[in-house]
C-alpha positions in Angstrom: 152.4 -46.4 11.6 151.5 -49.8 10.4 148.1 -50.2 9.0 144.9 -51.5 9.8 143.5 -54.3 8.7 140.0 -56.5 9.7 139.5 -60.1 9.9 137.1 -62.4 11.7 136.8 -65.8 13.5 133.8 -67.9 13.5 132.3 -68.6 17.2 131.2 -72.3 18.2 127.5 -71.3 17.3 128.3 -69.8 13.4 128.4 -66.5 14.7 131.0 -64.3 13.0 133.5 -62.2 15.3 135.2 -59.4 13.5 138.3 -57.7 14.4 140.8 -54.9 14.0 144.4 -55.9 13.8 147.6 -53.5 13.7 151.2 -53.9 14.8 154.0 -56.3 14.7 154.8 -58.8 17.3 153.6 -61.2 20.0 149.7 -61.1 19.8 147.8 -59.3 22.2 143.9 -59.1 22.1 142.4 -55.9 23.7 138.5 -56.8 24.6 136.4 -54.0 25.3 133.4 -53.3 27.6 130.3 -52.4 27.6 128.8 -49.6 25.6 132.3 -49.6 23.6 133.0 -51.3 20.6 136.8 -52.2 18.6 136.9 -48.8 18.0 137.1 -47.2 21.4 140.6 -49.4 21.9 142.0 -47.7 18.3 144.4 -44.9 20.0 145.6 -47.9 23.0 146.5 -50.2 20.3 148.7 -47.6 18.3 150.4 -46.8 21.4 151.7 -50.7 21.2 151.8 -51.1 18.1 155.5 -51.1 18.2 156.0 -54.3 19.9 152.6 -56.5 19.7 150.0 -57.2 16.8 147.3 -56.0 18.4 143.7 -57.9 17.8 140.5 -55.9 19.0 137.3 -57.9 18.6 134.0 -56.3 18.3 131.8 -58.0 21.0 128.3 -59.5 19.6 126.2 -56.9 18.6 128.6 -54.7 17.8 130.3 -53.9 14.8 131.9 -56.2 12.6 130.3 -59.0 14.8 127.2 -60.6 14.4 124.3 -60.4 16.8 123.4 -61.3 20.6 121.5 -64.5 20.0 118.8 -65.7 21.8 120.8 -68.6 24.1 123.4 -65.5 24.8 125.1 -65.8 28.1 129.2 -67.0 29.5 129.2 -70.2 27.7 128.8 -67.2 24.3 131.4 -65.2 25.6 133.7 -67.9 26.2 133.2 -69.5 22.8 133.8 -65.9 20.7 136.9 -65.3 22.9 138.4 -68.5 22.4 137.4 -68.0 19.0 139.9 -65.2 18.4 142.4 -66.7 20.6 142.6 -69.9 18.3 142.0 -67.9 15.1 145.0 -65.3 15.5 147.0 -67.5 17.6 147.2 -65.0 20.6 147.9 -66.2 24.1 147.5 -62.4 25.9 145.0 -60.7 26.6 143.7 -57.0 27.8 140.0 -56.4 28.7 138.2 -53.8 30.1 134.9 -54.0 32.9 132.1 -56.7 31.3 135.2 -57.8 29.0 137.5 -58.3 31.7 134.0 -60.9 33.1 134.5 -62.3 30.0 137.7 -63.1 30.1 138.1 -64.5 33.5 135.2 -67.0 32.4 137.8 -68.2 29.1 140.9 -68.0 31.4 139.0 -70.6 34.0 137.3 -73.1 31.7 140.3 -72.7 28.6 143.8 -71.8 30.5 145.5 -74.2 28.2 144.9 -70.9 25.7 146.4 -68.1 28.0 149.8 -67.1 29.1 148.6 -63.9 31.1 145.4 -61.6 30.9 145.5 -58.0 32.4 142.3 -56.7 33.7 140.8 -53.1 34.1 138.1 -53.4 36.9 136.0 -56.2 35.9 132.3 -55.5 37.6 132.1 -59.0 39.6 129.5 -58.5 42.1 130.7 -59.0 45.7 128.6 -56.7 47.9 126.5 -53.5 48.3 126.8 -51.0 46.3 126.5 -53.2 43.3 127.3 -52.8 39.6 124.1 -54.0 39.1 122.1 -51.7 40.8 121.2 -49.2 38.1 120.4 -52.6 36.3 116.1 -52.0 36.8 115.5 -48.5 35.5 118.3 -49.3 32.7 115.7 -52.1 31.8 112.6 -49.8 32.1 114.1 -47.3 30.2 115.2 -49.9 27.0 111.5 -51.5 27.3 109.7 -48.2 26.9 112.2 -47.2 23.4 113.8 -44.5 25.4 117.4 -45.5 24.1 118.7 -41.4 25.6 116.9 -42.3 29.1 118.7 -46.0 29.0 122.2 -44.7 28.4 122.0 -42.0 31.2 120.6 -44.5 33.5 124.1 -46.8 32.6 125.9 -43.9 32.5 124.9 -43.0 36.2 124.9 -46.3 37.3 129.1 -47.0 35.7 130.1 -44.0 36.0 133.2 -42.3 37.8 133.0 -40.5 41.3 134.1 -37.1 40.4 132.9 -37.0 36.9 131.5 -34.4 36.5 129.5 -34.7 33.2 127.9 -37.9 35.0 127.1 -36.5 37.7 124.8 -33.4 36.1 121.3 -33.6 36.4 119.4 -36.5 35.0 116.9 -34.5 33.1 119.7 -32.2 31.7 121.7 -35.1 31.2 119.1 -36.8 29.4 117.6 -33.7 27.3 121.5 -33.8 26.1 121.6 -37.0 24.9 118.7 -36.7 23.2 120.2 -33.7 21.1 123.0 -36.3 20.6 121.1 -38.9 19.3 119.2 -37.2 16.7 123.0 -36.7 14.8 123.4 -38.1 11.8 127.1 -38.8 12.1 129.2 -41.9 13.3 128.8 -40.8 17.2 125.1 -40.9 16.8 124.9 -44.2 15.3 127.2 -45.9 17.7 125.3 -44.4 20.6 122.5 -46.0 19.2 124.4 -49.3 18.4 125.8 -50.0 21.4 123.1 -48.8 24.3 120.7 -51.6 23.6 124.2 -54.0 24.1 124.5 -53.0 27.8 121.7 -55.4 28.3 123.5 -58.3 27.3 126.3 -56.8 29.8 123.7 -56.6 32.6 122.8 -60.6 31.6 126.7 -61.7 32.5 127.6 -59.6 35.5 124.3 -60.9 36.9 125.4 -64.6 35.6 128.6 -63.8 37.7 127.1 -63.0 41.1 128.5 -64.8 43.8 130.9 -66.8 42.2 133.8 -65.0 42.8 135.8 -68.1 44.8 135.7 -70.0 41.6 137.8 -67.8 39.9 140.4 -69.1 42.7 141.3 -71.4 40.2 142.9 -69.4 37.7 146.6 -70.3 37.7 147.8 -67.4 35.0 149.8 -64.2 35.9 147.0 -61.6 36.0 147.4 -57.5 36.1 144.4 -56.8 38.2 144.0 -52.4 37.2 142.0 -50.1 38.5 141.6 -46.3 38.6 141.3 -44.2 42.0 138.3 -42.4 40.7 136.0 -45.7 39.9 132.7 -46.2 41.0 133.3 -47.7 44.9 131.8 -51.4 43.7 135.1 -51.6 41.4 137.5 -51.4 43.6 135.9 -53.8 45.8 135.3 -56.2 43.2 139.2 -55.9 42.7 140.1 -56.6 46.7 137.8 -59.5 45.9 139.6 -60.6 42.6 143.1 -59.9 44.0 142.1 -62.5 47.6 141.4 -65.3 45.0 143.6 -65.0 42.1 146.7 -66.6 43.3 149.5 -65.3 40.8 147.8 -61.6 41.0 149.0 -58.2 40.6 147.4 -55.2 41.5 148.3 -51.7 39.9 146.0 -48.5 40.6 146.4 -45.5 38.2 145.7 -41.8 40.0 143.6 -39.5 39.1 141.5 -41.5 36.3 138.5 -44.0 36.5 136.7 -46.7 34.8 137.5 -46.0 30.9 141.1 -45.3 31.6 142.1 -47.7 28.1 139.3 -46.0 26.0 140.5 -43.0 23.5 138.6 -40.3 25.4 140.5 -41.5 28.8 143.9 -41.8 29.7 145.2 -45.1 27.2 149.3 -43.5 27.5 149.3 -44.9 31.4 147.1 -48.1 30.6 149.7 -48.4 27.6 152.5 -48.2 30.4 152.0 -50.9 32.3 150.4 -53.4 29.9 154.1 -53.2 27.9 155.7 -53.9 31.3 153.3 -56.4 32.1 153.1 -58.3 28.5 157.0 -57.6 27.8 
């Protein structure tokens, strides 16, 4: 197996993006989404590091990256992905839910820098239910310190249909991550890294309601992916997508849901189709 290695771009603003690189090959960025960092793409990226140098950024925040800032918001994530795109010379590009958002933001105001982008249920908001909608008590839950009660409340609100560990209880649910949380280990930290992040996710989607047609646009190839186990406002965001994206494809994976690319999902059959895809 090759071997890892970390390197950064600089963002428009000064703000340092780190990555993870392995492979050999055409480049291929893999962006993740929210509550994930570089590190949840690690066992995806091996699975192609045969035929692509894979580049995973760590989103602000996160990380090797530096932090939010206080003007975050597209134009950010348009400027840190087109950061890494000009920086490692990469034209492709995988993202997953608030990454995939980010991505069809670069792909409309930079195509010039894409050849293709494959995308794993971005959350654009198109109707009711909404991706947004556990959005509030998320909020609440941040604002009053309660970082166990604010990850259960995004866990609910992005979570799979028939998942079961979702779907338990909210006081048991929460009583667990608390247990979690007070774990000195690398888990523990990253749980407590990343949940304050998904309000900076929140902040996009919301910054992407109702302007779905302008993605219309977009002239690249694009894999549009979803899972037939996703929360119902995915799919419908991707019947949106797919209506407006005139060069679209649309694959959808049985039996798995909205982390399919993370290492605790199913990355062999997102691994599948992004090599037929990116060949």
């Amino acid at each position: 197996m090759t071997q890892w290695s970390t390197d950064r771009a600089t963002s428009r603003a000064g703000t340092i993006i780190g990555y993870r690189q392995i492979g050999a090959g055409p480049g291929l960025v893999l962006l993740p989404g929210a509550m994930q960092s570089s590190r949840n793409f690690t066992r995806l990226a091996e699975l192609l590091a045969d035929c692509f140098t894979l580049y995973l950024p760590d989103r602000r925040g996160r990380g090797l990256s530096g932090p939010p800032g206080v003007d975050y918001g597209i134009d950010t994530e348009v400027d840190d992905l087109s950061a890494v795109l000009a920086q490692t010379g990469a034209r492709d590009v995988f993202a997953l839910s608030s990454g995939a958002i980010a991505t069809l933001w670069t792909a409309l105001r930079h195509p010039q820098a894409f050849d293709r982008i494959a995308l794993y249920e971005p959350p654009v908001p198109v109707g009711s239910p909404s991706p947004l909608d556990f959005a509030q008590r998320y909020e609440a839950d941040l604002a009053a310190g309660d970082i166990a009660a604010a990850m259960v409340s995004a866990m609910k609100g992005t979570g799979d249909q028939r998942d079961w560990f979702t779907n338990l209880p909210r006081p048991l649910l929460t009583m667990m991550m608390r247990m979690a949380l007070r774990g000195t280990g690398e888990e523990a930290a990253a749980i407590r890294e990343l949940v304050p992040t998904v309000h900076y996710d929140i902040l996009l989607v919301a910054a992407t309601a109702g302007k779905v047609q302008r993605f219309s646009a977009i002239g690249l190839p694009v894999l549009l992916m979803g899972g037939d186990n996703s929360n119902p406002y995915l799919p419908m965001a991707l019947d949106a997508l797919q209506r407006e994206l005139p060069q679209a494809e649309r694959v959808e994976l049985k039996g798995i849901g909205h982390i399919a690319a993370d290492n605790v999902g199913k990355p062999k059959l997102v691994a599948s189709e992004l090599r037929r895809f990116f060949a």
